[in-house]
mmCIF file of the N, C-alpha and C atoms, coordinates in Angstrom:
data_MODEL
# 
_entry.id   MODEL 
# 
loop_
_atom_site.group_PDB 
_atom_site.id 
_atom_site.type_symbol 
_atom_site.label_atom_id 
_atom_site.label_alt_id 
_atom_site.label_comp_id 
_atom_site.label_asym_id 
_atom_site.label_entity_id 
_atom_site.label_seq_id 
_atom_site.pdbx_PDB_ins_code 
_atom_site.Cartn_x 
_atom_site.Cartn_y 
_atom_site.Cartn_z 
_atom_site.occupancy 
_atom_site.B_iso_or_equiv 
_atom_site.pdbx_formal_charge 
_atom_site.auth_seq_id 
_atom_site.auth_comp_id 
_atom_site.auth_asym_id 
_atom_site.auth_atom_id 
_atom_site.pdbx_PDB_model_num 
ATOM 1   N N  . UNK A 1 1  ? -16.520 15.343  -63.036 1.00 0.00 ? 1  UNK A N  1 
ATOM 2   C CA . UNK A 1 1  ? -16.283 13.987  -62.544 1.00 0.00 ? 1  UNK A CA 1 
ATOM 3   C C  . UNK A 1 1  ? -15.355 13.283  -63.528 1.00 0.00 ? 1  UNK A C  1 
ATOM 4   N N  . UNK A 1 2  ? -14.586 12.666  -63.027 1.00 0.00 ? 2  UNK A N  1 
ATOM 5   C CA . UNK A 1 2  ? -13.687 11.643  -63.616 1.00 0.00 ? 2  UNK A CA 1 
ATOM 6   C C  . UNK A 1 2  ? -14.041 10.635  -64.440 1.00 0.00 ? 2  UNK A C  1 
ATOM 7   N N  . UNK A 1 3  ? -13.817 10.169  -65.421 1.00 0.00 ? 3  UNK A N  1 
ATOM 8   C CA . UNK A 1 3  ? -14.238 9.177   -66.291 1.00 0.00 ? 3  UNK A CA 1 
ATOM 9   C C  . UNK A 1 3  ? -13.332 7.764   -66.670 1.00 0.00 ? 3  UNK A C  1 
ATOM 10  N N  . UNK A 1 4  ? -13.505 7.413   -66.378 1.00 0.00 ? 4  UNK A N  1 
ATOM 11  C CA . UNK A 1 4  ? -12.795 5.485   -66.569 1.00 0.00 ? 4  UNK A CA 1 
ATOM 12  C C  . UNK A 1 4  ? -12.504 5.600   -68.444 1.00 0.00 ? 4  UNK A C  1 
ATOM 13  N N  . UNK A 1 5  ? -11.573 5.312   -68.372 1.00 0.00 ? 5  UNK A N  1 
ATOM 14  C CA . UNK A 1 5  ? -11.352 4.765   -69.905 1.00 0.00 ? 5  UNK A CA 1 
ATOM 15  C C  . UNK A 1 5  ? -12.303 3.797   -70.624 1.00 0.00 ? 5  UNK A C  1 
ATOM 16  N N  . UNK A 1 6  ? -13.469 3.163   -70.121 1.00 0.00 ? 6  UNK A N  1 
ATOM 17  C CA . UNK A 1 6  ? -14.817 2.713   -70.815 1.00 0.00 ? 6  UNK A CA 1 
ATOM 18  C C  . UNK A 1 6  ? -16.361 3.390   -70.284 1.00 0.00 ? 6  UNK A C  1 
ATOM 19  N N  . UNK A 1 7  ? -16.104 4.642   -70.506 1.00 0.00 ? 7  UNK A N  1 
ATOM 20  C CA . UNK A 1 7  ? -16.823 5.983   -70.033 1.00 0.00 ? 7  UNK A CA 1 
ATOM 21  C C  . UNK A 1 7  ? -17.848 5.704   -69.181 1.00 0.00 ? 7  UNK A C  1 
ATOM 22  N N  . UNK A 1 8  ? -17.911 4.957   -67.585 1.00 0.00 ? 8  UNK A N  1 
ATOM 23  C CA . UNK A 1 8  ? -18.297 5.436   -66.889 1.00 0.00 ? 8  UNK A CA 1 
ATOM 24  C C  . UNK A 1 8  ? -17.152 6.204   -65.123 1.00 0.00 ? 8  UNK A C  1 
ATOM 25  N N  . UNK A 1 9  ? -17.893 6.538   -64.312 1.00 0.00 ? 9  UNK A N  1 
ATOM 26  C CA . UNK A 1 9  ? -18.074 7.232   -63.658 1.00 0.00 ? 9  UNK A CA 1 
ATOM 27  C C  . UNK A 1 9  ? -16.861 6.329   -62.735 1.00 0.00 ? 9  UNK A C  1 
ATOM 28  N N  . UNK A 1 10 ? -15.644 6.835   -62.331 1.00 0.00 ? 10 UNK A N  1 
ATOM 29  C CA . UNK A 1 10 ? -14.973 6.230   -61.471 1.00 0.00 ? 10 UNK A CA 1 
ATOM 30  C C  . UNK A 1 10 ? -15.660 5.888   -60.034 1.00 0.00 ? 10 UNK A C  1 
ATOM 31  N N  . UNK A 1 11 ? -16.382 6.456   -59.189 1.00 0.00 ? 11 UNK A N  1 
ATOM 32  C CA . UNK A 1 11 ? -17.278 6.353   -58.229 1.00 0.00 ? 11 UNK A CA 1 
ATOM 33  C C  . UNK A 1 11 ? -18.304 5.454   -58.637 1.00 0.00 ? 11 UNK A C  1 
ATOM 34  N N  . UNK A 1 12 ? -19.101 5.130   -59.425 1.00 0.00 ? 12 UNK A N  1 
ATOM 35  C CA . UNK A 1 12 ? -20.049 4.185   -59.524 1.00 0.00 ? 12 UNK A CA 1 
ATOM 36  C C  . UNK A 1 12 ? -19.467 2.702   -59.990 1.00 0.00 ? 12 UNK A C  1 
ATOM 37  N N  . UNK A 1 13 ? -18.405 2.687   -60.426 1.00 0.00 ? 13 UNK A N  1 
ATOM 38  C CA . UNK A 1 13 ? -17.226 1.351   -60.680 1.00 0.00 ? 13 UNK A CA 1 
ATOM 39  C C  . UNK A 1 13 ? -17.062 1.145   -59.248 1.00 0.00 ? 13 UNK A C  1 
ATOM 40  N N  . UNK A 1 14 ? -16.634 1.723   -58.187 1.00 0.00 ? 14 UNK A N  1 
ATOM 41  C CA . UNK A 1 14 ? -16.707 1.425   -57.070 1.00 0.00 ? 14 UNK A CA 1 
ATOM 42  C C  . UNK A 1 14 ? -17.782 0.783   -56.115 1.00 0.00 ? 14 UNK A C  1 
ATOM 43  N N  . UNK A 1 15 ? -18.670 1.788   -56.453 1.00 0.00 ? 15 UNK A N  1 
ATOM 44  C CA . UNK A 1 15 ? -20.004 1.170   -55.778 1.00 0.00 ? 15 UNK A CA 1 
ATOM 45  C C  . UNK A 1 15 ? -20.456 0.198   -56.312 1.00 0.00 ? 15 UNK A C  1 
ATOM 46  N N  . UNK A 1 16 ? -20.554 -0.476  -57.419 1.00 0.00 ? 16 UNK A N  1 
ATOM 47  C CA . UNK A 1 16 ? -20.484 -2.023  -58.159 1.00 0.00 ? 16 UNK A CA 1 
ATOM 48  C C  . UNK A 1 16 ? -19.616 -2.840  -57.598 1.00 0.00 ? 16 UNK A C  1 
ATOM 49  N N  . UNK A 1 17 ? -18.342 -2.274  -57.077 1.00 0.00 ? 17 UNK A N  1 
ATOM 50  C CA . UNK A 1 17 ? -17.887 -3.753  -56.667 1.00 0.00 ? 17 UNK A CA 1 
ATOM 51  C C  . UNK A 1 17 ? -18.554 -3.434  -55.326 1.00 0.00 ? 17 UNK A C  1 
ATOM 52  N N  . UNK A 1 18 ? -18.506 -2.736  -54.449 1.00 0.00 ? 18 UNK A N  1 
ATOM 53  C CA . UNK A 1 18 ? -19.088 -2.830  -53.249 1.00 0.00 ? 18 UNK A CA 1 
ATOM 54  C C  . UNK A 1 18 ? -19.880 -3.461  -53.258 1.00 0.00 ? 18 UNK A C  1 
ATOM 55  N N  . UNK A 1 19 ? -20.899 -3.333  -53.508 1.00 0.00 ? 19 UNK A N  1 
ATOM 56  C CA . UNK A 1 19 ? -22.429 -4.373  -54.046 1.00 0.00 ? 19 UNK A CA 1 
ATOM 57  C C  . UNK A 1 19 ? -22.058 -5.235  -54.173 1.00 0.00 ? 19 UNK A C  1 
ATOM 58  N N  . UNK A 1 20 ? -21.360 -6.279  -55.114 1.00 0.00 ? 20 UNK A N  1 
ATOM 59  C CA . UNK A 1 20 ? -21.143 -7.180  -56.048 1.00 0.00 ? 20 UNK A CA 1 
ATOM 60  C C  . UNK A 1 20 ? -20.101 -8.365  -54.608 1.00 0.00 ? 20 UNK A C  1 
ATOM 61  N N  . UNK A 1 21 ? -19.380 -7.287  -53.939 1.00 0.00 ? 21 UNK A N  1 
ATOM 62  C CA . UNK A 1 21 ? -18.556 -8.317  -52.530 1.00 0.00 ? 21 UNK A CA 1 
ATOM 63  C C  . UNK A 1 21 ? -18.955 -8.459  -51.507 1.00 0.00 ? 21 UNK A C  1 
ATOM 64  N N  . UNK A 1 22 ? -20.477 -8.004  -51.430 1.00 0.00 ? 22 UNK A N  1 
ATOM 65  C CA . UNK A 1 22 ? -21.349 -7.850  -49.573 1.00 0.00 ? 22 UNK A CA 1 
ATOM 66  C C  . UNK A 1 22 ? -21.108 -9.523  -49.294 1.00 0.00 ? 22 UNK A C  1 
ATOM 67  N N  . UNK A 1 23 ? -20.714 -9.637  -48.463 1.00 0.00 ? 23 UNK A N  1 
ATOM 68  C CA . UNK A 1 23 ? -20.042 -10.881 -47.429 1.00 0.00 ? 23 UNK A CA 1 
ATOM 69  C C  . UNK A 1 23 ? -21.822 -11.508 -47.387 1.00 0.00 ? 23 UNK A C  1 
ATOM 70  N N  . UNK A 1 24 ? -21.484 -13.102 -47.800 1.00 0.00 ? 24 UNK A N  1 
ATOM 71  C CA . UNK A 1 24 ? -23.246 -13.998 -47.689 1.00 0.00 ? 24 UNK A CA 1 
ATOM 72  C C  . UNK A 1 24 ? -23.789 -13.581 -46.605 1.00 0.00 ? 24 UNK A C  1 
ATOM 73  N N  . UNK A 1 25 ? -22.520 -13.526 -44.965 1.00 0.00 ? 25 UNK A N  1 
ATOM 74  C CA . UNK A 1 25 ? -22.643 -14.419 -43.647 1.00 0.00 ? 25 UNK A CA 1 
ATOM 75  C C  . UNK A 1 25 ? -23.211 -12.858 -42.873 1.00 0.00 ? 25 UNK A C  1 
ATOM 76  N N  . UNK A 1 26 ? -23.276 -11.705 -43.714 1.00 0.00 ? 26 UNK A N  1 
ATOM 77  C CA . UNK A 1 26 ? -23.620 -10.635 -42.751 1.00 0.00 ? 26 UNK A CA 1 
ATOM 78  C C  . UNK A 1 26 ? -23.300 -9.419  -43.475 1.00 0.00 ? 26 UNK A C  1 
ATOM 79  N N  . UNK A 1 27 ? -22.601 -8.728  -42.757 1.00 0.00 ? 27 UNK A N  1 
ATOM 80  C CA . UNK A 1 27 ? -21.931 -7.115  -43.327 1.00 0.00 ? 27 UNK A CA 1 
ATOM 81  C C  . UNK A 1 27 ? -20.502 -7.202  -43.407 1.00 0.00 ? 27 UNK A C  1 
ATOM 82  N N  . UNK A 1 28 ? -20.612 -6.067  -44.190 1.00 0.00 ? 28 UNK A N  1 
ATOM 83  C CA . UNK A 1 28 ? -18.940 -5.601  -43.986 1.00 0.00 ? 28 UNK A CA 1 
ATOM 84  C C  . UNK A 1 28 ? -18.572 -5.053  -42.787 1.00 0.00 ? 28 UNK A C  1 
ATOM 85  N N  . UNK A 1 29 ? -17.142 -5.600  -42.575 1.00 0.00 ? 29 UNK A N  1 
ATOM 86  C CA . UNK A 1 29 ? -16.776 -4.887  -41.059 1.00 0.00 ? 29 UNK A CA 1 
ATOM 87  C C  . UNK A 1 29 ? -15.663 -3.788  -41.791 1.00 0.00 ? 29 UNK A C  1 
ATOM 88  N N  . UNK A 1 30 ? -15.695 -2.476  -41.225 1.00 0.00 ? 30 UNK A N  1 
ATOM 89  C CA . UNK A 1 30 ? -14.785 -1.360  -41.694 1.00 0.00 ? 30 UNK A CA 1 
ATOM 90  C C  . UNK A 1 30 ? -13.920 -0.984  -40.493 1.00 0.00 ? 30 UNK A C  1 
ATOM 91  N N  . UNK A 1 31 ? -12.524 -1.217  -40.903 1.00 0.00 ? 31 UNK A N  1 
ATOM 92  C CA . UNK A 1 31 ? -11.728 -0.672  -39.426 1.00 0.00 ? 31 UNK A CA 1 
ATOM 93  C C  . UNK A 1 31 ? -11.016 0.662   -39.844 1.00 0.00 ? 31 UNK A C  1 
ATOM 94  N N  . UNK A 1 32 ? -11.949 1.709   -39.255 1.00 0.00 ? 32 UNK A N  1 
ATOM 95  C CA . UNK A 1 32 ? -12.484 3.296   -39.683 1.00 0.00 ? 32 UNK A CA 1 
ATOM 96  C C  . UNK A 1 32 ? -10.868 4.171   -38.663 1.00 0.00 ? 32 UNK A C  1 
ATOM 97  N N  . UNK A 1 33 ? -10.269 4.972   -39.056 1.00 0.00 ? 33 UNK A N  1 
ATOM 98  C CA . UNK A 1 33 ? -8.978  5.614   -38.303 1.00 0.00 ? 33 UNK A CA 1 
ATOM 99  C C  . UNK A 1 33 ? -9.192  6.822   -38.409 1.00 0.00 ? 33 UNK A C  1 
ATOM 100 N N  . UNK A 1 34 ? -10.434 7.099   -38.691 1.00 0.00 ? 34 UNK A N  1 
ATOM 101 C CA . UNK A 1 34 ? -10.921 8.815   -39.117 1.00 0.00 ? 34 UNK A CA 1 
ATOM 102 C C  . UNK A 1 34 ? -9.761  9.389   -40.448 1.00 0.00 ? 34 UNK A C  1 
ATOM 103 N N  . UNK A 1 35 ? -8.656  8.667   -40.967 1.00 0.00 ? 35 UNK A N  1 
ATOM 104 C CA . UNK A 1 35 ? -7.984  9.623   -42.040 1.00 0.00 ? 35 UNK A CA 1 
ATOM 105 C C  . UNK A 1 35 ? -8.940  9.618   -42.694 1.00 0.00 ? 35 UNK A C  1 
ATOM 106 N N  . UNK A 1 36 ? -8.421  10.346  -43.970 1.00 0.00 ? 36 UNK A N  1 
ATOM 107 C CA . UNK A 1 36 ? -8.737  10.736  -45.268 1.00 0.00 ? 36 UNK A CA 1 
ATOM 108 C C  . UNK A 1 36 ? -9.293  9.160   -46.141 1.00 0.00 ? 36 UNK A C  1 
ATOM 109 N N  . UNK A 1 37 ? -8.222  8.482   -45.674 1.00 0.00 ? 37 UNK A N  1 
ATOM 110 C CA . UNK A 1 37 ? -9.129  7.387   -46.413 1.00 0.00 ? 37 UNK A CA 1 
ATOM 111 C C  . UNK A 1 37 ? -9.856  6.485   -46.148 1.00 0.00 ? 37 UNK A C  1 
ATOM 112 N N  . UNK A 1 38 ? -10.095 6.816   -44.514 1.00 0.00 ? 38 UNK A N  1 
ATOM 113 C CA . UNK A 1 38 ? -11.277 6.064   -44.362 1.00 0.00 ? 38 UNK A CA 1 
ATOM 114 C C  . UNK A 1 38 ? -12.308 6.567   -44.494 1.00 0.00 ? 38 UNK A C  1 
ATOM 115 N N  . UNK A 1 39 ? -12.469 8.224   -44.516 1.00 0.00 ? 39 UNK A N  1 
ATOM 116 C CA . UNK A 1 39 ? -13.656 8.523   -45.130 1.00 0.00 ? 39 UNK A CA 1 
ATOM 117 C C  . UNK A 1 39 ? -14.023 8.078   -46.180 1.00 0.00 ? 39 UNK A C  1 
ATOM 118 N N  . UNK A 1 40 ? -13.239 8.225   -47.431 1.00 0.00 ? 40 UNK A N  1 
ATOM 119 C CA . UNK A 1 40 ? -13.736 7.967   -48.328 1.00 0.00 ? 40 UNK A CA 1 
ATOM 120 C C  . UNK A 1 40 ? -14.302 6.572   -48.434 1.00 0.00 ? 40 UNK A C  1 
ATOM 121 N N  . UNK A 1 41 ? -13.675 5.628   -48.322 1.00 0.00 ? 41 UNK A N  1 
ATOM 122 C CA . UNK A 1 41 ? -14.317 4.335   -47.984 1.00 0.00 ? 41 UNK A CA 1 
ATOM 123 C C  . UNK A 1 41 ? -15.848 4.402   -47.372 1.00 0.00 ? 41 UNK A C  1 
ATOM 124 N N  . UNK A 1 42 ? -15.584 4.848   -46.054 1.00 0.00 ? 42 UNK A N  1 
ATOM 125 C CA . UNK A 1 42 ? -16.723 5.353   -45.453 1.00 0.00 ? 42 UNK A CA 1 
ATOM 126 C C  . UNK A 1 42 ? -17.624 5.693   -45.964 1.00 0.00 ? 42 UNK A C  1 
ATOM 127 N N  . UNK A 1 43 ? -17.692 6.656   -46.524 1.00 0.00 ? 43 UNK A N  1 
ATOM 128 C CA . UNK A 1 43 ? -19.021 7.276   -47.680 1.00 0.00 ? 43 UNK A CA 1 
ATOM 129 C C  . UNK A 1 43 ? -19.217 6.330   -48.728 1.00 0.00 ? 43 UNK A C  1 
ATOM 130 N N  . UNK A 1 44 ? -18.199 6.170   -49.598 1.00 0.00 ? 44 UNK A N  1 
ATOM 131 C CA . UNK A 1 44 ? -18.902 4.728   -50.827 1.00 0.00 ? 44 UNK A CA 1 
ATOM 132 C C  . UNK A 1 44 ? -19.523 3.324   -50.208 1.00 0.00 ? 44 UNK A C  1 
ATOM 133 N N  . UNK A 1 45 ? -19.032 3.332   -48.470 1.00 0.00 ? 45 UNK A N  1 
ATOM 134 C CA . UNK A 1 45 ? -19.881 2.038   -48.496 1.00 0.00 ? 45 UNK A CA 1 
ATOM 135 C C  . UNK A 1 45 ? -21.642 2.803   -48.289 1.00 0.00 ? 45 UNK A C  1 
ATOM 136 N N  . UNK A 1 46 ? -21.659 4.226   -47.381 1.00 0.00 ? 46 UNK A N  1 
ATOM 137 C CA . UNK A 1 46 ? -23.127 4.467   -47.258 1.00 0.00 ? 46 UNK A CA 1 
ATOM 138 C C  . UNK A 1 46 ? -23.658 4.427   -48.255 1.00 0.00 ? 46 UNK A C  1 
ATOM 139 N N  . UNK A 1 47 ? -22.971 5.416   -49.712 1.00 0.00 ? 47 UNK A N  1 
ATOM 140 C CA . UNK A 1 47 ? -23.710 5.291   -50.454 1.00 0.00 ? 47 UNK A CA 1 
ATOM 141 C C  . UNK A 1 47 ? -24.279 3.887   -51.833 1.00 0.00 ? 47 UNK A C  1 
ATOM 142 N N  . UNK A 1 48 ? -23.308 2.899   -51.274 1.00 0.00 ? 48 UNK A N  1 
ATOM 143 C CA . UNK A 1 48 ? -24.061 1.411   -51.910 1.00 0.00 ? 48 UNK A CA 1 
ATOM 144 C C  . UNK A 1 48 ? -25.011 1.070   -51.064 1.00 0.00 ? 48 UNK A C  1 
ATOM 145 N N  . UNK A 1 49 ? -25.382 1.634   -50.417 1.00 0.00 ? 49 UNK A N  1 
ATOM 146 C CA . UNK A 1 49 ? -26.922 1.218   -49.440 1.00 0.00 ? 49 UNK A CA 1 
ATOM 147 C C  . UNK A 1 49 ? -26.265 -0.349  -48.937 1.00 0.00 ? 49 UNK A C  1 
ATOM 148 N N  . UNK A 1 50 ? -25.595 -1.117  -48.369 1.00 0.00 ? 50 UNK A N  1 
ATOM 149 C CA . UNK A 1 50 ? -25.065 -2.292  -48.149 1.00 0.00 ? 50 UNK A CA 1 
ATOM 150 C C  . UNK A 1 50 ? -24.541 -2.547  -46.785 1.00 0.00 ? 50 UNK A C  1 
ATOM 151 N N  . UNK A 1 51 ? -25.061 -3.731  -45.601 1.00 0.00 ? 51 UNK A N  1 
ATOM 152 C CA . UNK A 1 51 ? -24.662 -3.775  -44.604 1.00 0.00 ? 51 UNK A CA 1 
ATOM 153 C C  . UNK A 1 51 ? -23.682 -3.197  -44.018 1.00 0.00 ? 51 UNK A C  1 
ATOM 154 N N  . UNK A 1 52 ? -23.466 -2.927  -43.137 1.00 0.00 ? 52 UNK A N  1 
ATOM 155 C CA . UNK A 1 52 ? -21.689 -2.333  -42.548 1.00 0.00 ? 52 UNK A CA 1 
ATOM 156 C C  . UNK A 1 52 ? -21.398 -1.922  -41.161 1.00 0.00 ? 52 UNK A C  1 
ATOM 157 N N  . UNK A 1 53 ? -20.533 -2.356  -40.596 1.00 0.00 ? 53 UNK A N  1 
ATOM 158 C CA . UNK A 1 53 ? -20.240 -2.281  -39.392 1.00 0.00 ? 53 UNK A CA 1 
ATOM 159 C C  . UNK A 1 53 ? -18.973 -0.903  -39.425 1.00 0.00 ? 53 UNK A C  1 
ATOM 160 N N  . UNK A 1 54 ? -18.971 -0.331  -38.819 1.00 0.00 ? 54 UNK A N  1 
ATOM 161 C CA . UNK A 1 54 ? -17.607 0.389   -38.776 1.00 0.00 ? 54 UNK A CA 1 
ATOM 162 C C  . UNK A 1 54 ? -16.853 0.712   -37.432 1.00 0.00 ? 54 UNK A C  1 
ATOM 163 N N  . UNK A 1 55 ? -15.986 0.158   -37.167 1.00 0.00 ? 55 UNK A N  1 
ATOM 164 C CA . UNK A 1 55 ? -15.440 0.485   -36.077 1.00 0.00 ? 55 UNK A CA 1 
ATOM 165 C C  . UNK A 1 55 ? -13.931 1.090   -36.249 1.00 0.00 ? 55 UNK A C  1 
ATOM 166 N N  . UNK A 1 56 ? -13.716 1.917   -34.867 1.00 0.00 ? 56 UNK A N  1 
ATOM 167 C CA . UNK A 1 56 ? -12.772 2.454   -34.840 1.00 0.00 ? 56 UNK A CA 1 
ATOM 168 C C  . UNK A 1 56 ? -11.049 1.445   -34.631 1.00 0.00 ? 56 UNK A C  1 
ATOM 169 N N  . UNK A 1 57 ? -10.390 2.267   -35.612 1.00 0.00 ? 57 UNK A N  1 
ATOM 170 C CA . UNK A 1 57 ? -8.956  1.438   -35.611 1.00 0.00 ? 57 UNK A CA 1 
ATOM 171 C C  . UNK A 1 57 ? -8.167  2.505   -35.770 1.00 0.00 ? 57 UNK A C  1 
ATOM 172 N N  . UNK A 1 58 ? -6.972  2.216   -34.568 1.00 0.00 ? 58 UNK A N  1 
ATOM 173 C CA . UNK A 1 58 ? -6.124  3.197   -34.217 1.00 0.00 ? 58 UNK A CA 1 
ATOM 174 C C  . UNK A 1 58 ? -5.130  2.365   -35.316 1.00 0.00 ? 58 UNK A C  1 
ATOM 175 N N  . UNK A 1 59 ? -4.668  3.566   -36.391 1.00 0.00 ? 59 UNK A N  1 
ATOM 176 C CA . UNK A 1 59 ? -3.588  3.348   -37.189 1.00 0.00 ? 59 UNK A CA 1 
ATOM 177 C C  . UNK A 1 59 ? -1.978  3.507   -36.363 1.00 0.00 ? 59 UNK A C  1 
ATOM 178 N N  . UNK A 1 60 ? -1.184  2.650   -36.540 1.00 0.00 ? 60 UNK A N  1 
ATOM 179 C CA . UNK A 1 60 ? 0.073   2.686   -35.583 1.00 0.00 ? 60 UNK A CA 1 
ATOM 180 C C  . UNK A 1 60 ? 1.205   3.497   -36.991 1.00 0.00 ? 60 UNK A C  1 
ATOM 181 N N  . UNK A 1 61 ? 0.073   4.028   -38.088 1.00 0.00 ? 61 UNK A N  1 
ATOM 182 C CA . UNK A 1 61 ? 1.644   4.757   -38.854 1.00 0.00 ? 61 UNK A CA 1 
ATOM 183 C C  . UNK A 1 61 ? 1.004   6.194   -38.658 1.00 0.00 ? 61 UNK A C  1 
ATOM 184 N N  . UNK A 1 62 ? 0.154   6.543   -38.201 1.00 0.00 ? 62 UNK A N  1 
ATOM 185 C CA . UNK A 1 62 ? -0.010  7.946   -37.873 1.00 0.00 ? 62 UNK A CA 1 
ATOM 186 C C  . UNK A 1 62 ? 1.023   8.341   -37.024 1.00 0.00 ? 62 UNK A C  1 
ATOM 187 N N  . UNK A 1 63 ? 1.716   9.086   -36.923 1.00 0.00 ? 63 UNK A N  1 
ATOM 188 C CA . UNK A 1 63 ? 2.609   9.801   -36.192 1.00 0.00 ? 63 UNK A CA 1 
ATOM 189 C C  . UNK A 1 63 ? 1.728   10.431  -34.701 1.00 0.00 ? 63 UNK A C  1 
ATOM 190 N N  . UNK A 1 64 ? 2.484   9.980   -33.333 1.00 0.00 ? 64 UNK A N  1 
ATOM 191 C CA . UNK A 1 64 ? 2.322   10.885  -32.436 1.00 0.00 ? 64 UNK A CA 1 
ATOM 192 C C  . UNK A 1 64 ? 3.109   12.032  -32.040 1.00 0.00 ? 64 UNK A C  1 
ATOM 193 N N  . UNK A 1 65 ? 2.244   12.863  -31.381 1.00 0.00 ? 65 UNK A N  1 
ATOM 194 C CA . UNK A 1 65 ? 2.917   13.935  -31.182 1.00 0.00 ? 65 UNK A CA 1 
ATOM 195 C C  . UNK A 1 65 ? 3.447   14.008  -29.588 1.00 0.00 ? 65 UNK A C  1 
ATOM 196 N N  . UNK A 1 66 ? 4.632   13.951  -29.638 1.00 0.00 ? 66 UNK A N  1 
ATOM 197 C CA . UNK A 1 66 ? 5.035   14.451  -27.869 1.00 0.00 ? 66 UNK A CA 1 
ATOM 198 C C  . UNK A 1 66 ? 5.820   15.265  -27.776 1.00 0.00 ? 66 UNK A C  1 
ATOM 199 N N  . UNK A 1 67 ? 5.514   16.413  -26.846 1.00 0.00 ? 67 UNK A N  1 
ATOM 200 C CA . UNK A 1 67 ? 5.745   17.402  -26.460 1.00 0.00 ? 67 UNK A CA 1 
ATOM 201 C C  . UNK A 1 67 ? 7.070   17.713  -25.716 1.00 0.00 ? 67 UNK A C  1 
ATOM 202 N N  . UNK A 1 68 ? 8.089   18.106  -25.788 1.00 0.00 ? 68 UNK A N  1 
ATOM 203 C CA . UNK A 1 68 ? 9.154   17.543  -25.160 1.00 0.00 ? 68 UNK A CA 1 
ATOM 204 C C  . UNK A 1 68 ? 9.716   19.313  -24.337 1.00 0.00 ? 68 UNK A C  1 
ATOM 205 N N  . UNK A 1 69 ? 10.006  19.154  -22.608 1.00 0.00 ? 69 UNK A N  1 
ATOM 206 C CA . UNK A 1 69 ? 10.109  20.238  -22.371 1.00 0.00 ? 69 UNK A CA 1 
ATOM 207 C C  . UNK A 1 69 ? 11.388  20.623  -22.518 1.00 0.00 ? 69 UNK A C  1 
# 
């Protein structure tokens, strides 16, 4: 595991701020595009145990694919 230049855990610096920004008025809302980085997001919010909504958001810089005959 990776270490922060004031030796803790780059992943648990994360999950501190997660914690530390849970919205007064409710949860976090996550607009989830299935990449790579919304997983990761994804998983550090499960694992701060912390409200969360996640819904799906179609990213418009993903590239489509069309098939051309």
């Amino acid at each position: 595991m990776n270490l922060h230049i004031d030796g803790t855990q780059w992943d648990e610096q994360s999950l501190a701020a997660i914690r530390c920004y849970v919205p007064r008025d409710g949860e976090y809302e996550l607009a989830y595009s299935g990449g790579k980085d919304s997983d990761v997001i994804l998983d550090l919010v499960k694992r701060a145990g912390v409200p969360f909504l996640a819904r799906y958001n179609f990213s418009p810089i993903d590239p489509l694919f069309v098939e051309k005959a």
